[in-house]
ROTOR-114769 format. One record per residue: x, y, z of N, C-alpha, C in turn; residue in one letter; residue number from 0. Coordinates in steps of 0.2 Angstrom, whole numbers. Last residue first. Layout:
REM ROTOR-114769
- X|Y|Z|X|Y|Z|X|Y|Z|A|NUM
...
//
This chain:
REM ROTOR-114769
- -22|34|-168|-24|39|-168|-29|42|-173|X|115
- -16|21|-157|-24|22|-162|-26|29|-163|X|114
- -6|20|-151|-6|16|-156|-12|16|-159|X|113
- -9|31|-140|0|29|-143|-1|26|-149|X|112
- -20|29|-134|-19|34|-136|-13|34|-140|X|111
- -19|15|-129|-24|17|-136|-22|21|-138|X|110
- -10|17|-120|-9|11|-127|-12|13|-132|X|109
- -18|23|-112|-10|25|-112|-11|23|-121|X|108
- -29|16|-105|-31|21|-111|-23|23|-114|X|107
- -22|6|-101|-25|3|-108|-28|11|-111|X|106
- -15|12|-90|-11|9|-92|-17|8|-101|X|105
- -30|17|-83|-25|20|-86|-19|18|-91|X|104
- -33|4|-79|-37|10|-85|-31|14|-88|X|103
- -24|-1|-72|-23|-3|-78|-29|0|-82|X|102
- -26|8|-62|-21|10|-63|-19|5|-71|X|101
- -40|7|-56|-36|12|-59|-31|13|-61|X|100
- -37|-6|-52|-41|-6|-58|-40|2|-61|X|99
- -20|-12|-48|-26|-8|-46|-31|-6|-52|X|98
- -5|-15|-43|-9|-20|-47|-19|-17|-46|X|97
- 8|-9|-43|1|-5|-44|-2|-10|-46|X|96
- 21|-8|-33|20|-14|-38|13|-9|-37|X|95
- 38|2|-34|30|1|-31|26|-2|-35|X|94
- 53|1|-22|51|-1|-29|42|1|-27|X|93
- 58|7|-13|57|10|-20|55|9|-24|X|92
- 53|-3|-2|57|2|-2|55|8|-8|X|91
- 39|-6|-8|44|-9|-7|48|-7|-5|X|90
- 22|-4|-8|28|-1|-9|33|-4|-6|X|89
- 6|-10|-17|12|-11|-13|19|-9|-15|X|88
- -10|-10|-19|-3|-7|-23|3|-6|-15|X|87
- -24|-17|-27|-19|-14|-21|-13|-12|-23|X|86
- -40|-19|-28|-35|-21|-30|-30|-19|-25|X|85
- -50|-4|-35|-51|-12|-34|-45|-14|-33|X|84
- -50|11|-30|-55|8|-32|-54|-1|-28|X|83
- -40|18|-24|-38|15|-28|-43|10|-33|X|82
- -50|28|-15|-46|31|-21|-42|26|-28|X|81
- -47|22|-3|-52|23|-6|-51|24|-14|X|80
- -33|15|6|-36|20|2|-42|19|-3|X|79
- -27|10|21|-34|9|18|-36|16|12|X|78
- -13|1|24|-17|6|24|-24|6|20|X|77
- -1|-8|34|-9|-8|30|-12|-3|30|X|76
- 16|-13|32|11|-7|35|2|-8|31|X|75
- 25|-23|40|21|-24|35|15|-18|39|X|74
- 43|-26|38|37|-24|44|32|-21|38|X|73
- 49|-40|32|48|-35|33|43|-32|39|X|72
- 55|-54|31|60|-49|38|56|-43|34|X|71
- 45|-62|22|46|-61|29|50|-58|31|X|70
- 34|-58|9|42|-53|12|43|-57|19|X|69
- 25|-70|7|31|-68|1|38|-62|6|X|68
- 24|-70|19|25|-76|18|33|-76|11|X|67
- 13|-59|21|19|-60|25|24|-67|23|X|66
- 6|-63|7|10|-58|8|16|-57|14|X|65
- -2|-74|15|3|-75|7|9|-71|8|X|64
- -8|-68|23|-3|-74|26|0|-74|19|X|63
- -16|-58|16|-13|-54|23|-5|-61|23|X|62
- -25|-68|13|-21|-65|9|-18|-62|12|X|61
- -33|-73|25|-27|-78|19|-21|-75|15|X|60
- -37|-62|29|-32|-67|35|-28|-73|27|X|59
- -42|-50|17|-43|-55|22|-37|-59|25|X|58
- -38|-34|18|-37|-38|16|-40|-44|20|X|57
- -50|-20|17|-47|-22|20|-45|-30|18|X|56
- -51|-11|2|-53|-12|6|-51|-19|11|X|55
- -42|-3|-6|-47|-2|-6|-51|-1|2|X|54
- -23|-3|0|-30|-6|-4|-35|-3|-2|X|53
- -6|-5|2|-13|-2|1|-17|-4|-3|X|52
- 6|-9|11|-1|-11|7|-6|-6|5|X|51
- 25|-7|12|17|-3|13|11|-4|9|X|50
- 35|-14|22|31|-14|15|25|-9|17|X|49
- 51|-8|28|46|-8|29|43|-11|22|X|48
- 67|-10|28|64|-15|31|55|-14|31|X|47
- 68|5|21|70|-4|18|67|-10|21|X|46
- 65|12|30|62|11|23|63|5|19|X|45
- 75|10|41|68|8|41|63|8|34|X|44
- 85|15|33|86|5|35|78|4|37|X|43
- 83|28|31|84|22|26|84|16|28|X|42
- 83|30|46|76|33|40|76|27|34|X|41
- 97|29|49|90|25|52|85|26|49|X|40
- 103|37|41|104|33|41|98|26|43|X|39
- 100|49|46|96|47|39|98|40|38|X|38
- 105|48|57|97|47|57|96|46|50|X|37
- 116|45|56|115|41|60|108|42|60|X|36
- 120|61|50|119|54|46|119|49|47|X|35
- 116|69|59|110|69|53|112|62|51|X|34
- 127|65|69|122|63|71|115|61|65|X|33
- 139|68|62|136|64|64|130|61|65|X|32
- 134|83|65|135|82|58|134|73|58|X|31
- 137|84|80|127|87|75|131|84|66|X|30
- 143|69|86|143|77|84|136|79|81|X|29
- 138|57|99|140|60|91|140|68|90|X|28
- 132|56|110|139|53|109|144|58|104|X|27
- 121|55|112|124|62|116|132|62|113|X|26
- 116|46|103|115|53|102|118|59|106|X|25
- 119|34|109|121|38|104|121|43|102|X|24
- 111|38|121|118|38|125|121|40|116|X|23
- 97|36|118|101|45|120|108|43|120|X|22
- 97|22|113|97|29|106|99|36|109|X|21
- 101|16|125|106|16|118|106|23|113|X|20
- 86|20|128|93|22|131|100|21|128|X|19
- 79|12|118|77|22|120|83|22|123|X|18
- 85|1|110|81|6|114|81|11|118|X|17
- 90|-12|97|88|-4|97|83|-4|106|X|16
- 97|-21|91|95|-21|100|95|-14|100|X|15
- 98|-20|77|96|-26|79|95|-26|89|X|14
- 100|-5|74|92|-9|71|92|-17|74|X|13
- 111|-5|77|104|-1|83|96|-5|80|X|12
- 120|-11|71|119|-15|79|112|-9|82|X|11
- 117|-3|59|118|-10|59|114|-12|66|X|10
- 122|10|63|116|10|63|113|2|62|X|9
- 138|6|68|133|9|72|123|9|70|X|8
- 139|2|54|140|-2|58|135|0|64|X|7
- 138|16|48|135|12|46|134|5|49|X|6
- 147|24|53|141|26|56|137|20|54|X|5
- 159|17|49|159|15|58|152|19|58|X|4
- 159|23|37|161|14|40|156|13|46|X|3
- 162|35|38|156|33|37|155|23|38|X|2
- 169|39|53|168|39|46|161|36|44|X|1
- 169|55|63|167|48|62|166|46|55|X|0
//
C-alpha cells in the first residue's frame, strides 16, 4: 500500500474512528503497513493535542480563552510543580514557556553573554 492511500486511511479514522474499524484495519494491513498506520495515527494525535502545564490549576476563564485561542484541539491539563509561576504550553512541536523559571533563566543567559 502506498503511502497516498495510508494517509487517507489515517484521515477517515481520525474522523469515524472505533474499536471495530481499528481491528478490521489492522487485520487488513501487512506488519510494514500497519507501523505506518500507527505512526501515522501517533502524529495526527500529536497535532490534534495541546498540552498545558502549570503550577497550579487554571481558573474556568482562563481554561475558556485558551479553548477559544486552539478550537479543534484536544486540550491536555497537567499539573507541574516544578514550573514555579505561569505555564508552558506544547503545540505539536512548537512549546510556548511563559514561566518564571524560565525567564530567570532567559535574564541570567543575557547577563552572562553581555556582562563579563
Amino acid at each position: 500500500m502506498n503511502k497516498k492511500k495510508i494517509d487517507e486511511l489515517i484521515g477517515a479514522s481520525y474522523r469515524y474512528l472505533d474499536q471495530k474499524k481499528v481491528e478490521k484495519i489492522a487485520s487488513l494491513l501487512s506488519i510494514k503497513d500497519l507501523k505506518k498506520y500507527i505512526n501515522g495515527l501517533k502524529l495526527g494525535e500529536k497535532e490534534n493535542t495541546l498540552i498545558i502545564s502549570s503550577s497550579s490549576p487554571l481558573n474556568n476563564q482562563d481554561l475558556k480563552k485558551i479553548i477559544k485561542l486552539f478550537p479543534y484541539k484536544k486540550i491536555i491539563l497537567e499539573k507541574d510543580p516544578s514550573l514555579m509561576l505561569g505555564m508552558r504550553i506544547v503545540d505539536n512541536d512548537i512549546v510556548y514557556d511563559f514561566t518564571l523559571k524560565n525567564s530567570l533563566h532567559r535574564i541570567l543567559s543575557f547577563v552572562e553573554q553581555n556582562y563579563d
